[in-house]
VOBA-1610 file (N, C-alpha, C; in pm, whole numbers, padded with zeros to 5 digits, always signed):
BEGIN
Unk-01077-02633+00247Unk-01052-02638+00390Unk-01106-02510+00451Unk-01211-02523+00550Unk-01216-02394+00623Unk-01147-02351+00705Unk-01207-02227+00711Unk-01087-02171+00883Unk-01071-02226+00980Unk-01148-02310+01018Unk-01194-02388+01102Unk-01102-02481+01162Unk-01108-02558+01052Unk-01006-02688+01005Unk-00913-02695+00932Unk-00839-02565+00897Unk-00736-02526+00867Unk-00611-02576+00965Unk-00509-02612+00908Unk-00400-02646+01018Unk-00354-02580+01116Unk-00278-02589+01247Unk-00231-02510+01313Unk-00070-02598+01344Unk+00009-02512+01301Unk+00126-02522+01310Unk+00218-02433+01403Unk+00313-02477+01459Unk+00387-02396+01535Unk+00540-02354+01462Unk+00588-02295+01430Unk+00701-02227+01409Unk+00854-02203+01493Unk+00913-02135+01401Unk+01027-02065+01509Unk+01107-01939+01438Unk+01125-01867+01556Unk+01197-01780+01458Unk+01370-01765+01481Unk+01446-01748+01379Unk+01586-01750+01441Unk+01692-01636+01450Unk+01745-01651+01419Unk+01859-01532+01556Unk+01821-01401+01438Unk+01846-01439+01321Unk+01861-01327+01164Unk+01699-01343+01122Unk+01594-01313+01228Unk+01453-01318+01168Unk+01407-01426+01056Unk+01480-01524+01077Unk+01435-01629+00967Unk+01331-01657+01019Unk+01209-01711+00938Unk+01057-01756+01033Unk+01052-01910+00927Unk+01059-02008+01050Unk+01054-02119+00986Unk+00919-02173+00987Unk+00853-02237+00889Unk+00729-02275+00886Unk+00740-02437+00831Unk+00654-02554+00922Unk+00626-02672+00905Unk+00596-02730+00738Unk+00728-02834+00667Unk+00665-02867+00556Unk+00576-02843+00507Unk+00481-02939+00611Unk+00284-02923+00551Unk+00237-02792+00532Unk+00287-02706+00638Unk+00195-02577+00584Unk+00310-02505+00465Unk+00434-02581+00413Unk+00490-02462+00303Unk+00448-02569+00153Unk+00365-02693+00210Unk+00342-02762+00068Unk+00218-02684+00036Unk+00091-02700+00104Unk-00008-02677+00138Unk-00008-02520+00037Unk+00088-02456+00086Unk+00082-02271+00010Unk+00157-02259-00110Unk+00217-02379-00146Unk+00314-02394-00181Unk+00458-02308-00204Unk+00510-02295-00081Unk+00597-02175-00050Unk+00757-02318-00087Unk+00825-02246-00112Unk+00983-02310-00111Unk+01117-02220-00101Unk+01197-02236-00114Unk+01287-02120-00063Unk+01303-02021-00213Unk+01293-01927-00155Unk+01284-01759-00202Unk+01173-01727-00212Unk+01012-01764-00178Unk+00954-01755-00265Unk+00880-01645-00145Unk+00800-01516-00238Unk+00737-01436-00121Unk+00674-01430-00066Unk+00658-01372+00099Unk+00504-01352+00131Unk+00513-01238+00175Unk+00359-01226+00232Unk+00320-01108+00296Unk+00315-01156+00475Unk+00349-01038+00509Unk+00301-01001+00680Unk+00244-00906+00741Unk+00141-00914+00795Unk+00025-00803+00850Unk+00014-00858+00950Unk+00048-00695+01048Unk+00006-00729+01110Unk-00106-00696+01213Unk-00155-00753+01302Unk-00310-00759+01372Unk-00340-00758+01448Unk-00436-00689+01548Unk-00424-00705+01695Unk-00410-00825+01730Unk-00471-00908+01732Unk-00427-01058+01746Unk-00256-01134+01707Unk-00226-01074+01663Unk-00085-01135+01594Unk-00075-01077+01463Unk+00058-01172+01387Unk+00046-01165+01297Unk+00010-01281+01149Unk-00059-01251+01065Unk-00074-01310+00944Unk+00038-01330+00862Unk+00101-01420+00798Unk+00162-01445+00693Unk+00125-01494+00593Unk+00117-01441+00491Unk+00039-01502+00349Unk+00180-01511+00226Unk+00125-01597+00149Unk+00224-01602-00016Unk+00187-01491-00051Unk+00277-01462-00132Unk+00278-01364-00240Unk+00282-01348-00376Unk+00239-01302-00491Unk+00301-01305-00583Unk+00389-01180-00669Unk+00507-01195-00700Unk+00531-01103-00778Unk+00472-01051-00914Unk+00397-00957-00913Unk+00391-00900-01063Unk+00460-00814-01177Unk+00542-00841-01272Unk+00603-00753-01314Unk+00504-00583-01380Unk+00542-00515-01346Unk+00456-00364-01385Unk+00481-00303-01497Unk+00345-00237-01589Unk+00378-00212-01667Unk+00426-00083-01696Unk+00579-00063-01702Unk+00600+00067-01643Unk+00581+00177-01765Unk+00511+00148-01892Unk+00525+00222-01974Unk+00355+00297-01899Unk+00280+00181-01857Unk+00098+00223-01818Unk+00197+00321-01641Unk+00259+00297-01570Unk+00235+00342-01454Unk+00305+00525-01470Unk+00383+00527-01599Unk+00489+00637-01589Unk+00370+00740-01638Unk+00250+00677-01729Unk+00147+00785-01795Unk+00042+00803-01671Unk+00041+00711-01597Unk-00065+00777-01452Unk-00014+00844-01381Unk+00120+00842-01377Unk+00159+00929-01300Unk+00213+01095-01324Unk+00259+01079-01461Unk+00233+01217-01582Unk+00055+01284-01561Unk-00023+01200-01590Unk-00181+01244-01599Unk-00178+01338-01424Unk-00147+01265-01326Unk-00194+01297-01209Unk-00110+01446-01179Unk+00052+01420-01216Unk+00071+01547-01175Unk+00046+01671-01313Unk+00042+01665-01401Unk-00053+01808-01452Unk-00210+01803-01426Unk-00288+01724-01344Unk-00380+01785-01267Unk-00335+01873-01166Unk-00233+01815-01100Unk-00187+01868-00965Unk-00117+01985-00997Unk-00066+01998-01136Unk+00025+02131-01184Unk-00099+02247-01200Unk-00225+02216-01263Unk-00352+02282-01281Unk-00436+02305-01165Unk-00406+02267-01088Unk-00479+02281-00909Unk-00581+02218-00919Unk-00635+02098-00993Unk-00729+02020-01008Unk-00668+01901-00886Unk-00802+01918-00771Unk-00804+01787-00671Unk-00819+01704-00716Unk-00788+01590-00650Unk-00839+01441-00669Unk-00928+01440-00592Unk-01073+01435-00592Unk-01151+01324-00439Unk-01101+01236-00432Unk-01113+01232-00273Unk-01102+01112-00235Unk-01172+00996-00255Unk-01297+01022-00271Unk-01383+00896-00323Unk-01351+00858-00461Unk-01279+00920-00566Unk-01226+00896-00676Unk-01117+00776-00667Unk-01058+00820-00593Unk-00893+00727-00567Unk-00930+00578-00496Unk-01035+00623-00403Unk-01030+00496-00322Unk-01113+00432-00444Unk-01228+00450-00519Unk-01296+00377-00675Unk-01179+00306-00710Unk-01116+00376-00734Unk-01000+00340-00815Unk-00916+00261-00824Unk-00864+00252-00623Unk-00773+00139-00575Unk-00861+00012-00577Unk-00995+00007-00569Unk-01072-00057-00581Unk-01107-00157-00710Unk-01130-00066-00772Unk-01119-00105-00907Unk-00989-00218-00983Unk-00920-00115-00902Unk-00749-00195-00977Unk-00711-00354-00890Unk-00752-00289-00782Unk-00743-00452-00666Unk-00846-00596-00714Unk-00971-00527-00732Unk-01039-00654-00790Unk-00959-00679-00940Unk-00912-00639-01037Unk-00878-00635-01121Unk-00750-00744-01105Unk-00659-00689-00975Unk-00557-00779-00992Unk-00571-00906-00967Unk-00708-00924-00803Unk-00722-01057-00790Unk-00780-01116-00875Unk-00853-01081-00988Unk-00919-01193-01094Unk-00782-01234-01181Unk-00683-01162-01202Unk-00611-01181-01256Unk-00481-01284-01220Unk-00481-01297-01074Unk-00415-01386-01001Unk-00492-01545-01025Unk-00605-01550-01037Unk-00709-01726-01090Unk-00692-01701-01230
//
């Protein structure tokens, strides 16, 4: 389906920020109750997308974050063009990993 011809649905929201969304578009994403999304938002409005939870591997995140601060204990910068590689790197990484 393109953007195009993508559905347009109308909503509502209720008193406790509940945001209700039309069957078709929660089969379609396949959203059901609890399940997460995202919200960004845009000059135009806002986007709501699914989400998925990933569990983390906190034994890999506790050693990046050990590595980073005895650089930072050694007065060794990060570039910035390093980090953003990096978030880069890890983002394509997650979406191949999401198909």
């Amino acid at each position: 389906m393109s953007k195009d011809s993508a559905g347009r649905n109308t909503g509502q929201v209720g008193r406790r920020g509940t945001i209700v969304l039309s069957a078709a578009t929660r089969r379609r994403y396949g959203l059901e109750d609890g399940s997460l999304f995202i919200s960004e938002e845009r000059d135009d409005g806002v986007l709501i997308r699914p989400a998925k939870a990933v569990p983390a591997d906190l034994t890999e995140v506790r050693r990046k974050i050990r590595v980073g601060l005895d650089q930072l204990d050694r007065g060794e910068g990060i570039p910035g063009e390093a980090v953003e590689a990096e978030l880069k790197r890890v983002s394509k990484a997650f979406r191949t990993m999401k198909k």
